[in-house]
N, C-alpha and C positions, 0 to 999 in steps of 0.2 A: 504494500500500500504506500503510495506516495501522499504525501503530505506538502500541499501548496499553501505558501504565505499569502494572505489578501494584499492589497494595495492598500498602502500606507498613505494619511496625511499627515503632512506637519507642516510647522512655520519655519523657515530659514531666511534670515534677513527680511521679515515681514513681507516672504512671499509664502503664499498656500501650496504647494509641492506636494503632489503627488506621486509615490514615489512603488514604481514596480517590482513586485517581489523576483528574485534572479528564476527562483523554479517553476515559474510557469508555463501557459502555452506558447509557443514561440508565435510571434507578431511575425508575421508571412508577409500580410495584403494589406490592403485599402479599407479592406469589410473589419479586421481586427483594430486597424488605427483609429475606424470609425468607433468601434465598442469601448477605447480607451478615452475616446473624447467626449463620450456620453458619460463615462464614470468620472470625468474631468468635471465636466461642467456641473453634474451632480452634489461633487464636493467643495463648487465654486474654487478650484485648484487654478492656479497660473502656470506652472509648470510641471512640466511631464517628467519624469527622468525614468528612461529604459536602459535594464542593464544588458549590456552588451550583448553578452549570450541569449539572452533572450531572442534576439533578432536571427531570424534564418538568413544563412549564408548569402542567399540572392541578394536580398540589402545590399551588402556590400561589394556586389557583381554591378556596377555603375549601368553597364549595359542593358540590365534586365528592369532596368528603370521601376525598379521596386519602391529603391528607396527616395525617388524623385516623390513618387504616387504617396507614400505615406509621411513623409517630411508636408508635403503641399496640404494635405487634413489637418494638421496641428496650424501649420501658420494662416488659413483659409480663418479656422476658430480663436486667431490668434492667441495661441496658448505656446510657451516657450517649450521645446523637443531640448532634453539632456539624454545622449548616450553619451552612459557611463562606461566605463571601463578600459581594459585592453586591447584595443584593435589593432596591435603592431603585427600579426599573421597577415591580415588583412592590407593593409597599408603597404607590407611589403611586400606583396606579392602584384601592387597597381601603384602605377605612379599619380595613375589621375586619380586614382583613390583617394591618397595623399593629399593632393594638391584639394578635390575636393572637401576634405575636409580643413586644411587651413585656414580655407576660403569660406568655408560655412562657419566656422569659428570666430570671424572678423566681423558676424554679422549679429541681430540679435533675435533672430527665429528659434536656429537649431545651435547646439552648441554637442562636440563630442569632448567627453573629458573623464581624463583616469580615474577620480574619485569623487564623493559628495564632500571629501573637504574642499576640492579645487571649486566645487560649485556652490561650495559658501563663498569662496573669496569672488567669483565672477559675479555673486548676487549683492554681497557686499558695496562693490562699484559698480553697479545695478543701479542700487537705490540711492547711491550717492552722487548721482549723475542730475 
């Protein structure tokens, strides 16, 4: 029997963060990103954060324009997308990979980042912008 953590809220720099449990269903599609944006708005959450693993491998296939399709759900409902974690398999094995990610990091929709302490300090100068 597996045992899956619910989806957490808390306050982190007086944002509502909603925050994915790593052992759940893996977020695939556009239909799941949409079930996370209804539990979003439910918990009047501002930001998302999905742990990495969580994400099936296409995600990260830039080609399979997965992760175009469910990046575009979160910012459409303007809700902030945190993937967390390690993506350096991924990153090195695509340069645009990479590069997309830099680039979506410079902005304020989606942010990719190793841990929820780096996503205190991004929320930190957040709210102090």
């Amino acid at each position: 029997m597996v045992i899956v953590m619910p989806e957490t809220l808390s306050l982190i720099q007086g944002f509502r963060v909603l925050s994915c449990a790593p052992n759940g269903e893996p977020i695939k599609d556009e239909r799941a990103a949409t079930d996370l944006v209804g539990e979003a708005w439910g918990q009047r959450a501002e930001v998302i954060v999905i742990p990495a693993e969580r994400l099936d491998d296409a995600f990260f296939q830039l080609r399979t324009r997965v992760a175009g399709d469910i990046m575009q759900k979160f910012t459409t409902y303007r809700l902030l997308l945190v993937i967390t974690g390690d993506i350096s398999r991924h990153t090195a094995a695509s340069s645009a990979l990479r590069d997309f990610v830099h680039e979506t990091n410079q902005g304020d929709h989606v942010w990719f980042l190793p841990s929820l302490e780096h996503l205190d300090e991004r929320l930190a100068r957040r709210a102090g912008a």
